[in-house]
N, C-alpha and C positions, 0 to 999 in steps of 0.2 A: 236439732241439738242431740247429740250425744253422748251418756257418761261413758266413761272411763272403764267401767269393770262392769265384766260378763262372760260368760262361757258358749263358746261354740263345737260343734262336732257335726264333722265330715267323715262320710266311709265309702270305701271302691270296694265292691264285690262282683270282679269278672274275668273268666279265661283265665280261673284259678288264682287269682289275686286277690286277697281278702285286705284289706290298706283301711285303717282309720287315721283320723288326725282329729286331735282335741285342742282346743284353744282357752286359755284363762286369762282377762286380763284387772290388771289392777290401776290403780293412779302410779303416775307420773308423770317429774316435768317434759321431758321429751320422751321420746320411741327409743325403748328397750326390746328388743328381741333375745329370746331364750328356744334354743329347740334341741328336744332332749328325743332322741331316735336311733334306731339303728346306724352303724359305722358305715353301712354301704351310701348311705344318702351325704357322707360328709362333704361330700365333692360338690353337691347341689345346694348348702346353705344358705348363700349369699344371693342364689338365685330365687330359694322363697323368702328371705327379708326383702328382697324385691318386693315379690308378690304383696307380701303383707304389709307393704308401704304403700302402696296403691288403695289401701282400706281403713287404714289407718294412721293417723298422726302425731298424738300423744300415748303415753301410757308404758305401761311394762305387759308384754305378753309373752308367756310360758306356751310354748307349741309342741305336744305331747305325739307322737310316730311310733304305730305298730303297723304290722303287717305280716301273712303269710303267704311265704309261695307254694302254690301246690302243682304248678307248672314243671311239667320234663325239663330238667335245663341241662347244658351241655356239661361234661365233664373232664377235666385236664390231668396227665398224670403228671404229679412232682418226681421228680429225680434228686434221692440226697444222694451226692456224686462222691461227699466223706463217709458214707455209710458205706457202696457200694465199692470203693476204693481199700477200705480196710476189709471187705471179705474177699476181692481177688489178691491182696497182700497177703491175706492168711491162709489161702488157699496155694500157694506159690511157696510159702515155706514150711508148709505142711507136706508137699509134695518134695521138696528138697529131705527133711527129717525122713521120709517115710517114700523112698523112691520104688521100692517094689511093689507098693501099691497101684492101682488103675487109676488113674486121674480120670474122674466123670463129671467134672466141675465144670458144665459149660456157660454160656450167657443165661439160658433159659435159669438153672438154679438159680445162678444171682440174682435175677428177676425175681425169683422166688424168695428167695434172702425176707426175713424181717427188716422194716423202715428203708429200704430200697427202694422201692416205690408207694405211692400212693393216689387215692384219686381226689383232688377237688372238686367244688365250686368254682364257672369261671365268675373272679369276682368283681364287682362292679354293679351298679344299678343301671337295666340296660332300659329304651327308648319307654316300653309301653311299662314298666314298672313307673318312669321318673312321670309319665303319663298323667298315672292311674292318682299317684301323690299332688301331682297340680290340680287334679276335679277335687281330689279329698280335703286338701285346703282351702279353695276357691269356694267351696259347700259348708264349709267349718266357719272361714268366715263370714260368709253370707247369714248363719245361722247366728253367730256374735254380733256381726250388726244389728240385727235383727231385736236383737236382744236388749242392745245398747241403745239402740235408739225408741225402745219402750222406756228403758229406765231414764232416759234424757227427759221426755218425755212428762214426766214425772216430776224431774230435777225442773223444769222450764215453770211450770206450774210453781209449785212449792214457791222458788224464785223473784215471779211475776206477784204472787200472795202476800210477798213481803216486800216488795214495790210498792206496791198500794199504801201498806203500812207507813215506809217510809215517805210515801208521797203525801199524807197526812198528817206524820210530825212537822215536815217541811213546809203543809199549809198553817199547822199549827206557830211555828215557828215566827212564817212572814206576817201574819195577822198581832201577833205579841210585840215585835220587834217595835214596830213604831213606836208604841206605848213606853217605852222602855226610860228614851230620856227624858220623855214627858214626867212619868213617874221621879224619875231624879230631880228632876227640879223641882218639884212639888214638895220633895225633902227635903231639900237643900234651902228650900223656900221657909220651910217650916223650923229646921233647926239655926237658921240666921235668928227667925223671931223669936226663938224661946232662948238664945244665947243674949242675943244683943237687948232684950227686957223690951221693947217699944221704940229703941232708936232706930233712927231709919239710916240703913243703907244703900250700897249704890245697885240701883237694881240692874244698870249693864254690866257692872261684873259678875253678879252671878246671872245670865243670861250668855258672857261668854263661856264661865264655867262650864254653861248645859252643851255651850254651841261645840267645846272641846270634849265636854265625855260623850256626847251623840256622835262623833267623827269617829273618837278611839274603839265605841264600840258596834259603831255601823256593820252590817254586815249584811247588805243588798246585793254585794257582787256572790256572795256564798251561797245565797239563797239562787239565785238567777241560774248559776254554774250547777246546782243541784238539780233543779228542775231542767236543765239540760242531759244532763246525767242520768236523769231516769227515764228521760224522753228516748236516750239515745242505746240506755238496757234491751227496754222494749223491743226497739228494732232489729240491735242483735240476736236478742233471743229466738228469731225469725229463720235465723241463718242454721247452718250445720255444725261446722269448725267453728267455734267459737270461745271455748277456751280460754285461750291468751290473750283475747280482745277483756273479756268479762272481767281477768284478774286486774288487769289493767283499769278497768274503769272503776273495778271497785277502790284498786286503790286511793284514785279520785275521789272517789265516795269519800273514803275516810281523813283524806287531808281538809275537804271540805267542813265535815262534822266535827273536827278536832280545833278547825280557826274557828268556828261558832262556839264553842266552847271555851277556848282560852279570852277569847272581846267578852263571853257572856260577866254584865255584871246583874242581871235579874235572874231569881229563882226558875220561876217558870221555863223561861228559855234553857236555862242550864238543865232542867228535870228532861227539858222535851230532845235539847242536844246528845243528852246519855242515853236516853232510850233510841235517839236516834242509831247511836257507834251498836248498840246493842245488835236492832235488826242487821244494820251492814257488818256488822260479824257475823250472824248466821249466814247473810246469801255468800260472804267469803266464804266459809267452807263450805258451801252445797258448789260455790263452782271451781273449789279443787278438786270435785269429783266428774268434769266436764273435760271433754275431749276438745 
């Protein structure tokens, strides 16, 4: 199992490449990618969402890119052809105003000229830069799984601790239940005779009375469907990606806890039903923090 939010860092330092990548991530329902880096890597985004899809499945993760090159790299000269175009224009009518002057205006000046030329970067992220970026990632996330699945870890436990709890409302529940219409007709028993003074009534009617509130608040399939339920947490919790299977059964959980609650007409089960909705809303939010 693994949560959701964790921090990873990867760093490449060689043959003048200094490259880190930092990873944060937090909840969410599906896989949010965010990568905040240098302009040269823009052309590779969609190639480390790749990557980072291979590691992970849910969540939002913020993927942080620095790097220095300290590598000789090639260099390119620009040519601004409107810069160099207006000083042999002005050159040309300058020698027209001023003809008995020497003209020594050759290529090389112009060359010479301000904003004529200049030198770049060629630019682009070339093979062993986009390289050095996929170890630094690959390391980053390694380090965040790593992470992630201590805190999962943790979340699994927690989880299972309140399984237990819930598995003992549930026993508390099915042990109660029986007694339930017993109890009603014991009252119902009792306010016939203090109503009716010593007349006798029909005692199959009120036996069907009991036989119709024991059906309307039966609730053996809820109990059965529950102890499947936590039977079936357990295993998941086993697993890796588990997630969207958990939110799912929780929801289970709670439409379960919700019909034992609207049949309940005795205290005690109603007391043991609420505490029930109680713990299955803590494990609901421990497993909105589950990948």
């Amino acid at each position: 199992m693994f949560s959701m939010t964790g921090y990873g860092k990867g760093e490449y330092k060689e043959g003048g490449i200094e490259l880190t990548v930092e990873i944060k991530t937090v909840n969410n329902r599906y896989l949010d990618v965010s990568i905040k880096g240098p302009k040269i890597f823009n052309a590779y985004e969609e190639a480390l969402r790749a990557i980072v899809r291979e590691k992970l499945s849910r969540g939002h993760a913020d993927i942080f890119v620095n790097f220095i090159d300290k590598r000789e790299k090639a260099k390119q000269l620009y040519i601004d052809e409107n810069a160099a175009k207006s000083y042999f224009d002005a050159a040309n009518r300058l020698n027209k105003m001023f003809p008995s002057l020497a003209d020594d205006f050759t290529l090389t000046a112009l060359m010479k000229s301000p904003d004529v030329l200049r030198q770049e970067e060629v630019q682009g992220a070339d093979e062993e830069l986009v390289k050095a970026l996929e170890i630094a990632l690959g390391t980053a996330l390694d380090h965040l799984n790593a992470m992630r699945k201590k805190e999962g870890e943790k979340l699994a436990q927690d989880m299972l601790s309140r399984m237990d709890e819930i598995e003992k409302l549930v026993g508390l529940i099915t042990r109660r239940a029986p007694l339930v219409a017993e109890n009603f007709r014991k009252k119902m028993q009792e306010r016939m005779s203090e109503i009716l003074a010593g007349v006798e009534y029909d005692e199959a009617r009120l036996l069907t009375e009991v036989a119709v509130f024991a059906d309307k608040s039966n609730i053996d399939e809820e109990l059965t469907r529950l102890g499947s339920h936590i039977a079936q947490f357990r295993a998941i919790c086993s697993e890796e990606r588990v997630g969207r299977k958990l939110d799912f059964l929780v929801q289970e959980f709670n439409r379960e806890a919700n019909t034992i609650c609207s049949k309940s007409n005795d205290l005690a089960v109603t007391n043991a039903g609420l505490a029930l909705k109680n713990e299955i809303e803590k494990v609901r939010e421990q497993v909105q923090n589950v990948e």
